[in-house]
C-alpha positions as CSV (number, residue, x, y, z in Angstrom):
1,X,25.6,3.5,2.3
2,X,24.4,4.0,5.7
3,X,22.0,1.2,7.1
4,X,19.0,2.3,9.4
5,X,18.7,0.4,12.1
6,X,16.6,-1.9,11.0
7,X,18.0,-2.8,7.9
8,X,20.9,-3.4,9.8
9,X,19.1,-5.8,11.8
10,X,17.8,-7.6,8.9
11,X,21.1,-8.1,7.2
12,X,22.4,-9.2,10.3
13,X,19.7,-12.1,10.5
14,X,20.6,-12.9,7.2
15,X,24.2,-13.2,7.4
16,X,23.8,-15.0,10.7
17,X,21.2,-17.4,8.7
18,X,23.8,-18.0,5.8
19,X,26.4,-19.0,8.1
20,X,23.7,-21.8,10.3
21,X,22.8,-22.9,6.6
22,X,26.6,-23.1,5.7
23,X,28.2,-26.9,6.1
24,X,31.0,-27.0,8.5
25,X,34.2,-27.6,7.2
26,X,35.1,-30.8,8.9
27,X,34.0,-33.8,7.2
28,X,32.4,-36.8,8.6
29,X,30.6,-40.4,7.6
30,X,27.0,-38.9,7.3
31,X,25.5,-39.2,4.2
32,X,23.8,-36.7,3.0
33,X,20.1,-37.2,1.5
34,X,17.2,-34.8,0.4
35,X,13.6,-35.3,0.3
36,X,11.2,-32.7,-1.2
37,X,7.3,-33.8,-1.5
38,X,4.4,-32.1,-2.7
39,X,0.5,-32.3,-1.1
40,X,-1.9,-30.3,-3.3
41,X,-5.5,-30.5,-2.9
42,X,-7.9,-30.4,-6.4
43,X,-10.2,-27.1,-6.2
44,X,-13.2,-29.4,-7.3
45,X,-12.4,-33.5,-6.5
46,X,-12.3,-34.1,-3.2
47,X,-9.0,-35.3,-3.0
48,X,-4.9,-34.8,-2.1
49,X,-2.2,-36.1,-3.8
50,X,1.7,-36.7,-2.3
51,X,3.7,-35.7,-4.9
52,X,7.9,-36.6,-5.6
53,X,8.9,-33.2,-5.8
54,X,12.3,-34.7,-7.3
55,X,10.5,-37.0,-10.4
56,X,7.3,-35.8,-10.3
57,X,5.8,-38.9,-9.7
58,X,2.6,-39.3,-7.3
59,X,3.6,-41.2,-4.3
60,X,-0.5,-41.5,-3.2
61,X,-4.3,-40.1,-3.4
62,X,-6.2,-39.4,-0.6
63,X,-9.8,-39.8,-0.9
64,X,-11.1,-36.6,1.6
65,X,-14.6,-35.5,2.0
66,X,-14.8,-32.0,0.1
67,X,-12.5,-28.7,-0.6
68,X,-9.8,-28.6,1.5
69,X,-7.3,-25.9,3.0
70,X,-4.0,-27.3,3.5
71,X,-1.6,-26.2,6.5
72,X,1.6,-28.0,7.4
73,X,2.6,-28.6,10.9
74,X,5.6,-26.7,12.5
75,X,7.6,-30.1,12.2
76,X,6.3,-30.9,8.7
77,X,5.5,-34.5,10.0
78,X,2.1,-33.7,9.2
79,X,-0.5,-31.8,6.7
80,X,-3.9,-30.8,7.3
81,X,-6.7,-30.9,5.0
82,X,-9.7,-28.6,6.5
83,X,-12.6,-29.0,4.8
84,X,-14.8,-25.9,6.5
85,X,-18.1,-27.2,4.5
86,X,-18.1,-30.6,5.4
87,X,-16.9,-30.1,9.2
88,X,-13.8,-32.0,8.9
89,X,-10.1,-32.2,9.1
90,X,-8.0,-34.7,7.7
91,X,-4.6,-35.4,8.4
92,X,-1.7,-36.9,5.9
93,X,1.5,-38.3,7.3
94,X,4.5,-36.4,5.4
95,X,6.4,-39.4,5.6
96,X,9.6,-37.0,6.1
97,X,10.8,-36.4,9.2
98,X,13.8,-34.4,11.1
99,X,15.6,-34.8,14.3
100,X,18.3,-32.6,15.5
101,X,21.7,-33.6,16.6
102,X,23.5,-30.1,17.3
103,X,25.9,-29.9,14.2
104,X,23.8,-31.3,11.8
105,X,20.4,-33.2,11.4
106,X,19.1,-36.4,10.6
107,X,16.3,-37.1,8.4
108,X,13.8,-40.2,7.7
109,X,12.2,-40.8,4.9
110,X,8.9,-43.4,4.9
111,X,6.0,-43.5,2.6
112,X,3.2,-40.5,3.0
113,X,-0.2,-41.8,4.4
114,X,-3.9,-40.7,5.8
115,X,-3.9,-41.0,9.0
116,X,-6.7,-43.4,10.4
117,X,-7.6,-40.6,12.8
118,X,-10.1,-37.2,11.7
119,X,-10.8,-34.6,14.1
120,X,-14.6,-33.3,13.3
121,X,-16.2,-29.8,14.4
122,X,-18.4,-27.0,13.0
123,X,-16.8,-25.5,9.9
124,X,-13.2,-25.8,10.5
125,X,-11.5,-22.6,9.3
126,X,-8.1,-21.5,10.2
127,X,-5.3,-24.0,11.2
128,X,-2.7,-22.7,13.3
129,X,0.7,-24.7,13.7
130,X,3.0,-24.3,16.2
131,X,6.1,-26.7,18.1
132,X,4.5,-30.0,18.8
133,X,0.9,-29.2,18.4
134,X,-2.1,-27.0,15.5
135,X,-5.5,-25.0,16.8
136,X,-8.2,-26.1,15.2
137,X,-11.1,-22.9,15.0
138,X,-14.3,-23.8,14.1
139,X,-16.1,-20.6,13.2
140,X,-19.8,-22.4,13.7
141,X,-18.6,-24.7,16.8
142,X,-17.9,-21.9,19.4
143,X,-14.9,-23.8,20.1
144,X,-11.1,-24.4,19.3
145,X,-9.2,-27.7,19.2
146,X,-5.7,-28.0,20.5
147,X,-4.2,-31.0,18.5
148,X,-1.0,-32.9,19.8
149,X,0.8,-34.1,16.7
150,X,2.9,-37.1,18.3
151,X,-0.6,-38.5,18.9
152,X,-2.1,-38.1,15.5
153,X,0.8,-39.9,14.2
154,X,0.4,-42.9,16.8
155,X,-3.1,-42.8,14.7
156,X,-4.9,-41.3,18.3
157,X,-6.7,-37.7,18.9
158,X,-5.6,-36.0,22.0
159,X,-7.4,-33.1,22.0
160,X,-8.0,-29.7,24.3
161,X,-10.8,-27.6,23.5
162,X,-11.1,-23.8,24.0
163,X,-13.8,-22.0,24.3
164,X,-14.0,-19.3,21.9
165,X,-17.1,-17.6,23.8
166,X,-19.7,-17.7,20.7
167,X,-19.2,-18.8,17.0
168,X,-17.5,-16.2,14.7
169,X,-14.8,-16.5,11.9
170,X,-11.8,-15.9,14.0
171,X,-8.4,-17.0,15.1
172,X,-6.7,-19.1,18.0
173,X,-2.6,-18.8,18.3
174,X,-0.6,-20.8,21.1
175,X,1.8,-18.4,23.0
176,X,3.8,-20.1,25.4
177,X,1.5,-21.4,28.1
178,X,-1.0,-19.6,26.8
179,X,-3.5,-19.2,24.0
180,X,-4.3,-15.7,21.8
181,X,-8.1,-15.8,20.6
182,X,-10.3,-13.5,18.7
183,X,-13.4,-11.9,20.6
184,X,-16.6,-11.7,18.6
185,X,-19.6,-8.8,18.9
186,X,-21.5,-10.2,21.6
187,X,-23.6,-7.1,21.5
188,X,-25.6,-8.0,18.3
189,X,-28.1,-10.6,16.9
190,X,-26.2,-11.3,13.3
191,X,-29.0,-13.4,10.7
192,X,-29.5,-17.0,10.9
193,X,-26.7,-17.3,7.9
194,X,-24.0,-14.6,8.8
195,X,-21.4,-14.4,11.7
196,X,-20.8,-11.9,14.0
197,X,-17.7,-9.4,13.5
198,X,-14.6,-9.6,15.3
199,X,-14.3,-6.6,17.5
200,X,-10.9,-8.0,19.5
201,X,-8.2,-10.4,21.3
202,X,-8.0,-11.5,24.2
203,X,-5.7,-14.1,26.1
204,X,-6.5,-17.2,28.2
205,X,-4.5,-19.1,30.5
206,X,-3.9,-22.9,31.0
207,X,-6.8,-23.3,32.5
208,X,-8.8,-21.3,29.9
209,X,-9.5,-18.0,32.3
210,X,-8.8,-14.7,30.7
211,X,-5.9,-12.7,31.5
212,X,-6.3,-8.5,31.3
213,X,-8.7,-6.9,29.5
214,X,-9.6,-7.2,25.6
215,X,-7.2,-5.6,23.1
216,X,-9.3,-4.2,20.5
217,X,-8.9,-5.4,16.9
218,X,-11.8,-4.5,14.6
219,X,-12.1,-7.2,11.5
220,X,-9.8,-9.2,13.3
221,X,-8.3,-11.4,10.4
222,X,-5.1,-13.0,9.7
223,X,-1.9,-14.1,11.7
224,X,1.3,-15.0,11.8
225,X,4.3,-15.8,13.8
226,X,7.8,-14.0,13.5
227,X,10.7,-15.2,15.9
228,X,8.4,-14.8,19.7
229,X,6.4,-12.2,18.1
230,X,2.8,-12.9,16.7
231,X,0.7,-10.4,14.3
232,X,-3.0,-10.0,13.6
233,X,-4.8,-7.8,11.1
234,X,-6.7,-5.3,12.1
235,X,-8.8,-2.5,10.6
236,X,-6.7,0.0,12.9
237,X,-3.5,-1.2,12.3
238,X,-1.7,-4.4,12.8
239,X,-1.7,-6.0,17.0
240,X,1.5,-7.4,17.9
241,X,2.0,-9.9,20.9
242,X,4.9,-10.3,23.1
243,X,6.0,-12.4,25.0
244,X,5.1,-11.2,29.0
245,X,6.2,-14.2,31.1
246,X,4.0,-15.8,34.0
247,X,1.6,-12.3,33.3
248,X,1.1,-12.9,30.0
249,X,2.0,-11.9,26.1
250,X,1.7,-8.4,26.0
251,X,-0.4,-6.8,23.2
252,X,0.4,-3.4,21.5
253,X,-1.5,-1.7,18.3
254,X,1.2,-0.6,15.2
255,X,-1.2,1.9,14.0
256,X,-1.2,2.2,10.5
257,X,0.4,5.7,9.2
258,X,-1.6,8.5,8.7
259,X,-0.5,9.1,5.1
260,X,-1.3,5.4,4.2
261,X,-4.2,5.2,1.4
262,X,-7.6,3.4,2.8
263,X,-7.4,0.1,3.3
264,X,-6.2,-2.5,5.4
265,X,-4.1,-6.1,6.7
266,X,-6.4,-9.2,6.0
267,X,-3.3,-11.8,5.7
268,X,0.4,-11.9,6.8
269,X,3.1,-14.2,6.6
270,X,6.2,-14.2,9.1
271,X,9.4,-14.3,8.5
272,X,11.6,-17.5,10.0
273,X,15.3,-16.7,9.9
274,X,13.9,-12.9,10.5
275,X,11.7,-11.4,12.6
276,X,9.2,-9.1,10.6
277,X,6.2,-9.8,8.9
278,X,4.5,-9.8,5.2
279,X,0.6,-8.5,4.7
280,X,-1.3,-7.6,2.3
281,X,-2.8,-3.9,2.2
282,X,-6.0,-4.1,0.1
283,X,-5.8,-6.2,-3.1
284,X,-2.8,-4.3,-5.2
285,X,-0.4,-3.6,-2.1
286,X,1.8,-5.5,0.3
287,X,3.3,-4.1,3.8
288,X,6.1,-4.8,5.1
289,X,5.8,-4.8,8.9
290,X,9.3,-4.3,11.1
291,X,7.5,-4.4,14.8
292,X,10.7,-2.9,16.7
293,X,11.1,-0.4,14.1
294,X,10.9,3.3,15.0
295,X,8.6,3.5,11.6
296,X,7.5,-0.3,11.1
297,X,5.7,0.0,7.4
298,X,6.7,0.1,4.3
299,X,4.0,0.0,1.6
300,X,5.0,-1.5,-1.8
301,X,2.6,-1.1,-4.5
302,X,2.0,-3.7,-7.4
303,X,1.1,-3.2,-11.0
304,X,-2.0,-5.1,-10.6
305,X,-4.0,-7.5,-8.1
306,X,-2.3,-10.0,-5.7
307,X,-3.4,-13.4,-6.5
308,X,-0.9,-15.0,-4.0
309,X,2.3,-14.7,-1.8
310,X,4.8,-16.5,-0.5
311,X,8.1,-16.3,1.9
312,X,11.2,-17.6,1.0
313,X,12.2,-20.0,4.0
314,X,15.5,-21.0,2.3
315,X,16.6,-17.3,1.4
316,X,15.1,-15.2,4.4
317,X,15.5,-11.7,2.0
318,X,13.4,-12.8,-0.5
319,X,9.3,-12.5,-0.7
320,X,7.4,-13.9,-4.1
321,X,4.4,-12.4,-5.0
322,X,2.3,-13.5,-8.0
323,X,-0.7,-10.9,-9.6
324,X,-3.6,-11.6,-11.6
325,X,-1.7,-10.6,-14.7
326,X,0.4,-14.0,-14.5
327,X,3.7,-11.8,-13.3
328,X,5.8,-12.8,-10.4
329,X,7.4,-10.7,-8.5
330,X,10.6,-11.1,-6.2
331,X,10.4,-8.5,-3.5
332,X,14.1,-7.6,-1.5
333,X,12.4,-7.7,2.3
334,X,15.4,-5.6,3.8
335,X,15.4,-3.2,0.8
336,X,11.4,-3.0,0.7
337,X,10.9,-3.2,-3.2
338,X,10.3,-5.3,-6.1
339,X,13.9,-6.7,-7.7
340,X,12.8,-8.3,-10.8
341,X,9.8,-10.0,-11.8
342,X,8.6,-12.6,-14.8
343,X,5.7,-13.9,-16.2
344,X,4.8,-17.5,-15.1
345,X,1.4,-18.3,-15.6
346,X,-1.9,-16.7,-18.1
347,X,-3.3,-14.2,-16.4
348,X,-6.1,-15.3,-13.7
349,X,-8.1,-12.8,-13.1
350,X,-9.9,-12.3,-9.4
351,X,-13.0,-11.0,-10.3
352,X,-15.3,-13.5,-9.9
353,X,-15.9,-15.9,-7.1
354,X,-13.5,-15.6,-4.2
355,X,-13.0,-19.2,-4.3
356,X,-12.6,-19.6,-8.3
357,X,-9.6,-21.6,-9.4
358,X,-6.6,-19.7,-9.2
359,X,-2.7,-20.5,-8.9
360,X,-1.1,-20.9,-5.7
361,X,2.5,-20.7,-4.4
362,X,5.3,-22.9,-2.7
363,X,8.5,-23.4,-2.6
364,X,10.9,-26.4,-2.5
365,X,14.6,-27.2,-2.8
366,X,15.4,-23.5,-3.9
367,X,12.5,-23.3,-6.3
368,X,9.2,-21.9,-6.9
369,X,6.6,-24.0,-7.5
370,X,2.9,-22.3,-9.0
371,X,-0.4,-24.5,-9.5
372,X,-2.3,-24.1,-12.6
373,X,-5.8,-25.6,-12.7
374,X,-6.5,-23.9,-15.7
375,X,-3.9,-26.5,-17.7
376,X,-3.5,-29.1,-14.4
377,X,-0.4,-28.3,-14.1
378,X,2.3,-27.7,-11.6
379,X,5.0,-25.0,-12.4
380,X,8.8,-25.5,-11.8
381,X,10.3,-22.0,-11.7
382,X,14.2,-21.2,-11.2
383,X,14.2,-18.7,-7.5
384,X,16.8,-16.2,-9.7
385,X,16.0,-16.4,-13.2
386,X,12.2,-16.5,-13.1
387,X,12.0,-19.0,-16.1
388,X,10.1,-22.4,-15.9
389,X,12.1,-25.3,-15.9
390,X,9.6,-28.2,-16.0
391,X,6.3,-28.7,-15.6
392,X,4.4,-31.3,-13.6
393,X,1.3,-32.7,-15.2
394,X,-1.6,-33.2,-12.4
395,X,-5.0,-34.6,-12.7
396,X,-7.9,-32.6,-12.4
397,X,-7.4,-28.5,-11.2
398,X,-4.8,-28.6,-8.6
399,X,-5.6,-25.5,-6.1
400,X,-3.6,-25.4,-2.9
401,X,-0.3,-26.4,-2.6
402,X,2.1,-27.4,0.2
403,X,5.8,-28.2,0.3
404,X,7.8,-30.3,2.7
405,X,11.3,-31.4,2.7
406,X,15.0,-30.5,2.8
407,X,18.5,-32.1,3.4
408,X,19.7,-34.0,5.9
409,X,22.1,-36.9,7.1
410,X,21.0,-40.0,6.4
411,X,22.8,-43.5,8.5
């Protein structure tokens, strides 16, 4: 079989990530310990529970002000629990905790806590994580918070605000020295009760001045990071940032093909130990986006809607993706199609409410884990086979779900 370029590329990144992952063959006095835990937020308590991914057991509930969205920072020291209708964030303390010493990595293990700090503004919406610090966007504060984690956990804020130019349901992404934010309609007058669209992105310095002229993005929505490369959804295809050095990232438009149905990106995920990215096109298709690639989509269709998906961060090829009809399906990322897929849950259907109760995806020491409010559970599923392999009873309707954890040495 010949490889295209790309492929190539891909397989490459995943060798090269199987051979990092690989213990070395000399032997030494580390021990070795893992620590897997669970935060997932109830869809209608205002509440988050840490939860011993290994026993099952919960470790501690946090008492929060409302719904929450939960995001974990780039270290996984921390998780944050927006709560966009009660203009709040709140932030747990992990408890787990890596540190890097060339051939291997240590880990520390402590007990999970609320911090004593919050960090407050107009409808909180999207979370961005990245090296040592989040954005906070607040869609009704005209305004974005850079958040220094060291600080949070020292129980202190130290915070940087951007201005965002006027409040609108958008994005801000770190880059370097400098910061990627969405650009609203300044042209219109939307209702007392409605945003304005998102007609672009533009990129601010240090010392928050704008570098270059707007890229255009209509419907700006959803991000994502890949290697140095960030992606953003767009109604005309998907914008991609470079790096650009002391000028700048640099911005190009991946328009979307010509033969592709209508519809398009609203939410990606990027790949870790690869450089591409994951989005959904409308509600019963994924894209595959390959940024250097000479033809960078390629459009899977599923049997019904997408409920929720998920990157594998411990086996870079794989993709999970879980439809309304209770299937899940493991997608090959360098191949571009669906491998096998199993039922896992009753079917949840997405008509309704947007915000209705409905499973949500994680994964932890080599496993899949699925929320299920309808029976308050959370589902243990085998990464190959498909099939459940315990079950985690949980109070209440547990919604979102985050994992944190891994292996390390331990003196």
């Amino acid at each position: 079989m010949i490889l295209s370029p790309t492929r190539a590329r891909l397989m490459a990144a995943v060798a090269s990530a199987f051979v990092l992952a690989t213990p070395g063959a000399r032997a030494d006095d580390h021990e070795t310990k893992e620590a897997w835990r669970l935060f997932v937020a109830d869809h209608t308590q205002p509440v988050v529970r840490a939860i011993d991914f290994a026993d099952g057991k919960e470790l501690g509930r946090y008492d929060i002000k409302g719904y929450a969205a939960l995001t974990v920072s780039a270290s996984g020291q921390t998780v944050f629990a927006a709560q966009s209708e009660q203009d709040i964030v709140h932030i747990i303390k992990t408890g787990i905790g890596f540190s890097d010493h060339g051939e291997h990595r240590d880990v520390e293990v402590s007990d999970a806590a609320l911090l004593p700090v919050a960090i407050e503004g107009k409808r909180p919406a999207h979370v961005v994580p990245h090296d040592d610090h989040a954005i906070i966007f607040y869609d009704r504060g005209g305004k974005a918070d850079i958040i220094d984690e060291a600080a949070l956990l020292e129980g202190k804020a130290q915070v940087r605000a951007i201005d965002t130019t006027k409040p609108h349901h958008g994005v801000a992404v770190s880059m370097g020295r400098h910061v990627l934010v969405s650009v609203p309609d300044t042209e219109i007058e939307p209702k007392p009760d409605e945003l304005p669209p998102r007609v672009g992105l533009r990129v601010i310095d240090e010392k928050g001045g704008q570098i270059g002229e707007i890229s255009k993005c209509t419907d700006l929505h959803g991000e994502a990071t890949s290697a140095r490369l960030v992606a953003f959804g767009c109604k005309e295809g998907v914008l991609v940032a470079r790096p650009g050095g002391i000028d700048g990232p640099k911005l190009t438009m991946l328009p979307y093909p010509s033969d592709f149905p209508k519809g398009y990106t609203g939410t990606l995920l990027g790949g870790k130990a690869m450089q591409f990215f994951l989005g959904n096109y409308g509600e019963d298709k994924v894209v595959l986006i390959d940024p250097d690639s000479s033809e960078p989509y390629r459009l899977i269709t599923l049997p019904t809607r997408r409920v929720d998906f998920l990157l594998d961060p411990a086996t870079p090829a794989n993709a999970y993706i879980l439809t309304e009809d209770g299937d899940l399906h493991v997608v090959d990322v360098i191949k571009g199609e669906i491998l096998r897929k199993g039922r896992v849950t009753e079917p949840y259907s997405k008509d309704g409410h947007w915000r209705d109760p409905r499973p949500r995806l994680a994964a932890a020491d080599g496993q899949i884990v699925i929320t299920d409010p309808r029976h308050s559970l959370i589902r243990v599923i085998d990464a190959e086979t498909l099939k459940e392999t315990r079950t985690i009873p949980i109070e209440g309707q547990p919604f979102a779900i985050v994992a944190v954890g891994g292996s390390g040495a331990s003196h």
